[in-house]
C-alpha positions as CSV (number, residue, x, y, z in Angstrom):
1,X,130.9,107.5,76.3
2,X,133.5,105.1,75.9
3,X,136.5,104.3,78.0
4,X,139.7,102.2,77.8
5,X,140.3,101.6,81.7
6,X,140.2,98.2,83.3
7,X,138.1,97.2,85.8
8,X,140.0,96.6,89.3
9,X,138.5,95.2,92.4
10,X,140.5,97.2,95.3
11,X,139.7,100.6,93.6
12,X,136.4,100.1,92.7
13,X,135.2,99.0,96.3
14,X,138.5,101.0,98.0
15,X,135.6,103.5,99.0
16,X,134.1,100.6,101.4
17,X,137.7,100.9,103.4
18,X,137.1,101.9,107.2
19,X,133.7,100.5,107.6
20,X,135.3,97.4,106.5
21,X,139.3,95.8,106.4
22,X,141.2,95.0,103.4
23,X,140.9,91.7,105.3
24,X,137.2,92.0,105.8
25,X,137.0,93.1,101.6
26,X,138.7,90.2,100.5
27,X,136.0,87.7,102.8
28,X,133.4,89.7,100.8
29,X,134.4,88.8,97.1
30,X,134.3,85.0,98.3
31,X,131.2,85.0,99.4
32,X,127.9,83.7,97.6
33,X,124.5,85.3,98.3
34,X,121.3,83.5,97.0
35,X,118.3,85.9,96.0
36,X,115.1,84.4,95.1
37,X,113.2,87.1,93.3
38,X,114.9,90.0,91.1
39,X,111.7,92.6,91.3
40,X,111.0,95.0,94.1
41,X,113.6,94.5,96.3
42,X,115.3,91.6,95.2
43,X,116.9,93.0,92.2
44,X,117.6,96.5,94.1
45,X,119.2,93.9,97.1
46,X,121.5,92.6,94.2
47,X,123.0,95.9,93.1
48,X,123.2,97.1,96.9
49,X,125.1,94.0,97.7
50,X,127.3,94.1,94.5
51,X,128.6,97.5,95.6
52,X,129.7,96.3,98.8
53,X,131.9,94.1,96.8
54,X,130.4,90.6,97.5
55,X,131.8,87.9,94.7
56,X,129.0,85.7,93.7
57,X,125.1,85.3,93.3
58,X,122.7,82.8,92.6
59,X,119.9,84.8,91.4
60,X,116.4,83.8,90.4
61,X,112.8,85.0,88.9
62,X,110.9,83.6,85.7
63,X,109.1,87.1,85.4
64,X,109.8,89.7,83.0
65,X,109.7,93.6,83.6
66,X,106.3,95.1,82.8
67,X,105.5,99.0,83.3
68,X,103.7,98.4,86.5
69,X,107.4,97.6,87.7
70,X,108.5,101.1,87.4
71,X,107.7,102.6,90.5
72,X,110.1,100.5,92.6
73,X,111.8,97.7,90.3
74,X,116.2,98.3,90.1
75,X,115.4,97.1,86.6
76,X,112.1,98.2,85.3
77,X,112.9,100.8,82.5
78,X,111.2,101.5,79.3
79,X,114.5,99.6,77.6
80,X,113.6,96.4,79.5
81,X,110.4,96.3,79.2
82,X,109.6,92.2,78.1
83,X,112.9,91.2,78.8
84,X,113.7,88.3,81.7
85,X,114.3,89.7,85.2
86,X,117.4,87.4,85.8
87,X,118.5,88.9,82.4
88,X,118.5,92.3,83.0
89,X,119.6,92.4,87.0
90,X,122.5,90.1,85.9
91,X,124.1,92.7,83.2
92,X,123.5,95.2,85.4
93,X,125.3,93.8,88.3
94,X,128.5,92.6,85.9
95,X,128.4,96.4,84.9
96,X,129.1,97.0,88.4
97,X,131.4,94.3,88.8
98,X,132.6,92.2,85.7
99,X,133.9,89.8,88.2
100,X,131.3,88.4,89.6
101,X,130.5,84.7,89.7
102,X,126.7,84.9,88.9
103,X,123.9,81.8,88.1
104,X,120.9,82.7,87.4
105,X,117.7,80.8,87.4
106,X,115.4,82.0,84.8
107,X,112.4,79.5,86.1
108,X,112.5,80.4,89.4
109,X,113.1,78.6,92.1
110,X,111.3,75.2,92.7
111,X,111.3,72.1,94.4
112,X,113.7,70.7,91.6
113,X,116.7,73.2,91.9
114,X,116.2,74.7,95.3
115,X,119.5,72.4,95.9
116,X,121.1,73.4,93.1
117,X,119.9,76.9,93.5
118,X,121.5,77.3,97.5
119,X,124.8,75.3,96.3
120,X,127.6,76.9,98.3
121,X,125.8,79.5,99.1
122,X,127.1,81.7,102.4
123,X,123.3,83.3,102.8
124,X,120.5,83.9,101.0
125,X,118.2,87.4,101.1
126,X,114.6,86.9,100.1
127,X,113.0,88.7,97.6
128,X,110.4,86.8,96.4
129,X,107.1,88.7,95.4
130,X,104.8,89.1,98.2
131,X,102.4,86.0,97.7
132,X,104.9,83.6,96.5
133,X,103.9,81.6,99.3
134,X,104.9,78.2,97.9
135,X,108.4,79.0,96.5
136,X,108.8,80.3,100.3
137,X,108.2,77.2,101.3
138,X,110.1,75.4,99.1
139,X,113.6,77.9,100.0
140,X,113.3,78.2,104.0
141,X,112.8,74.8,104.3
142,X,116.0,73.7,102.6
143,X,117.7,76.4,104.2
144,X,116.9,74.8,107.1
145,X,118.1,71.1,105.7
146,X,121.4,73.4,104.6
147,X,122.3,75.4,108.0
148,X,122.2,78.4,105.9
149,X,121.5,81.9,107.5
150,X,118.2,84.1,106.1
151,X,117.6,87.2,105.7
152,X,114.1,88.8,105.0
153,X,113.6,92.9,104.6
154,X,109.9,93.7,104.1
155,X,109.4,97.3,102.3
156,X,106.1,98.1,104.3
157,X,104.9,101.4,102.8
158,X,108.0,104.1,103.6
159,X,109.8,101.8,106.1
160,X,111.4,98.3,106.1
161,X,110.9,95.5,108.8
162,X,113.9,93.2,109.2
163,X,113.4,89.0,110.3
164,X,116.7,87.4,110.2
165,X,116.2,83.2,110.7
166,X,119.8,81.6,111.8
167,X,121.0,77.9,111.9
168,X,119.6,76.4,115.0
169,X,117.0,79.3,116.0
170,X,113.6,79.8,115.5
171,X,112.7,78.9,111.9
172,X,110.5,80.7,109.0
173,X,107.8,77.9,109.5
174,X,107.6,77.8,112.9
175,X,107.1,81.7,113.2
176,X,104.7,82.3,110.5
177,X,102.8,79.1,111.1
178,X,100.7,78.7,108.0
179,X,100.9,75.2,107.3
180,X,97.3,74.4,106.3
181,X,96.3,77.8,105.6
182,X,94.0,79.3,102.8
183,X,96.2,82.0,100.8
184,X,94.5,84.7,102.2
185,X,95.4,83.5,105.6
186,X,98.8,82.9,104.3
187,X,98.6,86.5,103.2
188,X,97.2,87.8,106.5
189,X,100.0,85.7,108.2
190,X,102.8,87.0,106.4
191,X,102.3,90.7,106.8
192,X,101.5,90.4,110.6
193,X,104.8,88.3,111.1
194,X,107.0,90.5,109.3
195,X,105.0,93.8,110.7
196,X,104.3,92.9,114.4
197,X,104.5,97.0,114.8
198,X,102.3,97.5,112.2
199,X,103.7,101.2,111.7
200,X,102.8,101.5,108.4
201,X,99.0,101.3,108.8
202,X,98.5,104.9,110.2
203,X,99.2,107.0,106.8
204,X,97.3,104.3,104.2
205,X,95.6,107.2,102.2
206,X,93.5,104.4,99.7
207,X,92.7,101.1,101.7
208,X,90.9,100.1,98.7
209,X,94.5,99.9,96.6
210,X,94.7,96.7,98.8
211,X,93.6,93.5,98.1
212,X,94.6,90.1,99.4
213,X,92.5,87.8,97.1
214,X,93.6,90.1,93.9
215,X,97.0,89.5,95.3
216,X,97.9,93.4,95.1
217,X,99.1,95.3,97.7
218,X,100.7,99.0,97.2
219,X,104.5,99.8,97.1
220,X,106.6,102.9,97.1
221,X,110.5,103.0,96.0
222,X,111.2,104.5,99.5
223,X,110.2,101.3,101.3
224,X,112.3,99.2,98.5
225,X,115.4,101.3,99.1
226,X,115.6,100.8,102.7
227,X,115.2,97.9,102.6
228,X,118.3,96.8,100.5
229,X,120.2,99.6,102.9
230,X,118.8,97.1,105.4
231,X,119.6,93.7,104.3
232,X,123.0,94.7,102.8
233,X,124.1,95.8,106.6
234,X,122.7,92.6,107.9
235,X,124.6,90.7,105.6
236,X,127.6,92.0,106.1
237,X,127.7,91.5,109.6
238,X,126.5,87.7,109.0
239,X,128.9,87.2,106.7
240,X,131.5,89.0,108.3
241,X,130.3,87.7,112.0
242,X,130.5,91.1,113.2
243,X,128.2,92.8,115.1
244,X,124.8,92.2,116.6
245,X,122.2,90.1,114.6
246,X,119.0,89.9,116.1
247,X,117.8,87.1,114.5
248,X,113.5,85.7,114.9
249,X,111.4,85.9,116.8
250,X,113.0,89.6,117.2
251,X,112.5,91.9,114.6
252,X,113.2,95.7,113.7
253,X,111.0,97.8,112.0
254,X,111.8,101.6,111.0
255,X,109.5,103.5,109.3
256,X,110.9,106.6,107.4
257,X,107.4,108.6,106.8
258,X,107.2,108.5,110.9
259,X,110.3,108.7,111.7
260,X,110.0,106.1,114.3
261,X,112.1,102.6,114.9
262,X,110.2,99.7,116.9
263,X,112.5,96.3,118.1
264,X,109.7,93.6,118.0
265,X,109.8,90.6,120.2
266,X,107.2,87.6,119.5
267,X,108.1,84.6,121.6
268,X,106.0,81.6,119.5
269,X,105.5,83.8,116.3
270,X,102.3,84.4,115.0
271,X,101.0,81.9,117.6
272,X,101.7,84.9,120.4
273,X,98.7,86.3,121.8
274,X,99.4,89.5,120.6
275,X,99.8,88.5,117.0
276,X,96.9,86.5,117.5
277,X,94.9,89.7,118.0
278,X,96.5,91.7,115.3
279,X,95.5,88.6,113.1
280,X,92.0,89.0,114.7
281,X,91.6,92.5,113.7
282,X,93.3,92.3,110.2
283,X,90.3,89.6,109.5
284,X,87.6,91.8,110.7
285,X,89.5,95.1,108.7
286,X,89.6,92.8,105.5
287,X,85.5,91.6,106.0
288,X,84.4,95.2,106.7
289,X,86.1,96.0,103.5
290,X,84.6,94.1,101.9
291,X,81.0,94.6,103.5
């Protein structure tokens, strides 16, 4: 189907009006959102936050879209199948919005154009894959260098668990505490500190579908959908400065299959006694496993 209208901003994000001010619009299509990642949520965060009319992106991913992608990727069809992530998730946003100001970074991100890569960027939304533990590194700590606010929305089976880290609070480093780590650890670390609540854990029908040293843990497109719902709110209010952000070591957690929402506090991170134990028993879960 073909058709001979033009694009125009106001109408196509006029449906936005109420929740947000033609004032409050117009902030939105000058800001620039970096998004490391373009698979499970990442690319699904670009489209959500495309929508809401925000003007410019600095995307990044080196993958390319496979079939195991399907269940949850914005991008992963049989049409993209082999082709670059940045690629595909960039025409798709521009089909949304022809507008848009978008770079994209088809190595990833690394140590050499993390700079380059946050360049006058407002905020940036993480979706890097799970275990991508150096490029996190690599990002939070220049956000840090930068001042620039961070969003992180986990999809943890059918929920999402929300870690916002601002300019001058509690950083990413500090409240996962992995320096010196083995991966595994890493790994153990990471889902503790964005899952405090841990709501997920009570309707795992196949613990064997996860493995930390395989790198594979399991995914539905529930969890990766409100997630984006998720992060796209919080960034509005960031960018917009309106409204509450609880920011780390506060979290939210809501979990859709239970129909139950948790706020998580963790003064010190994953050095908390609490987290301590959770880590405790994840270890022992993980060795019985494996026994």
């Amino acid at each position: 189907m073909t058709t001979d209208r033009q694009f125009d901003y106001a109408e196509a994000f006029s449906r936005n009006s109420g929740w947000v001010t033609a004032a409050e619009q117009a902030s939105l299509r000058g800001k620039r959102i970096a998004i490391a990642g373009m698979g499970g949520v990442g690319g699904i965060h670009l489209l959500t936050l495309a929508r809401l009319g925000v003007g410019a992106f600095s995307i990044a991913d080196f993958d390319t879209f496979d079939i195991a992608n399907f269940n949850r990727q914005a991008g992963a069809t049989m049409s993209t199948l082999g082709r670059p992530k940045t690629t595909v998730m960039t025409e798709m946003a521009r089909d949304i919005n022809p507008e848009l100001d978008i770079r994209a970074f088809a190595d990833g991100v690394t140590a050499a154009n993390v700079d380059t890569f946050l360049e006058g960027a407002d905020l940036y939304v993480d979706g890097l894959d799970f275990f991508a533990f150096d490029a996190r590194d690599i990002v939070f700590s220049a956000l840090v260098k930068q001042g620039i606010p961070a969003v992180i929305v986990a999809p943890l089976g059918m929920g999402a668990s929300l870690l916002n880290f601002m300019p001058g609070g509690m950083t990413f480093a500090d409240y996962f505490d992995w320096e010196g780590c083995t991966p595994e650890d890493k790994a153990l670390r990471f889902l503790i500190g964005l899952s405090p609540a841990l709501l997920q854990r009570t309707y795992l029908m196949d613990a064997s579908a996860t493995d930390m040293q395989a790198e594979r843990v399991p995914s539905t497109p529930v969890g990766s959908e409100l997630a984006a719902g998720v992060a796209t709110t919080e960034a509005l209010k960031i960018l917009l400065g309106r409204g509450k952000v609880i920011a780390a070591p506060r979290g939210v957690h809501y979990d859709a299959y239970r129909n139950k929402l948790v706020r998580t506090w963790r003064p010190g991170g994953n050095r908390n006694p609490i987290q301590r134990l959770a880590l405790a028993f994840a270890r022992r879960t993980l060795d019985k496993g494996r026994g």
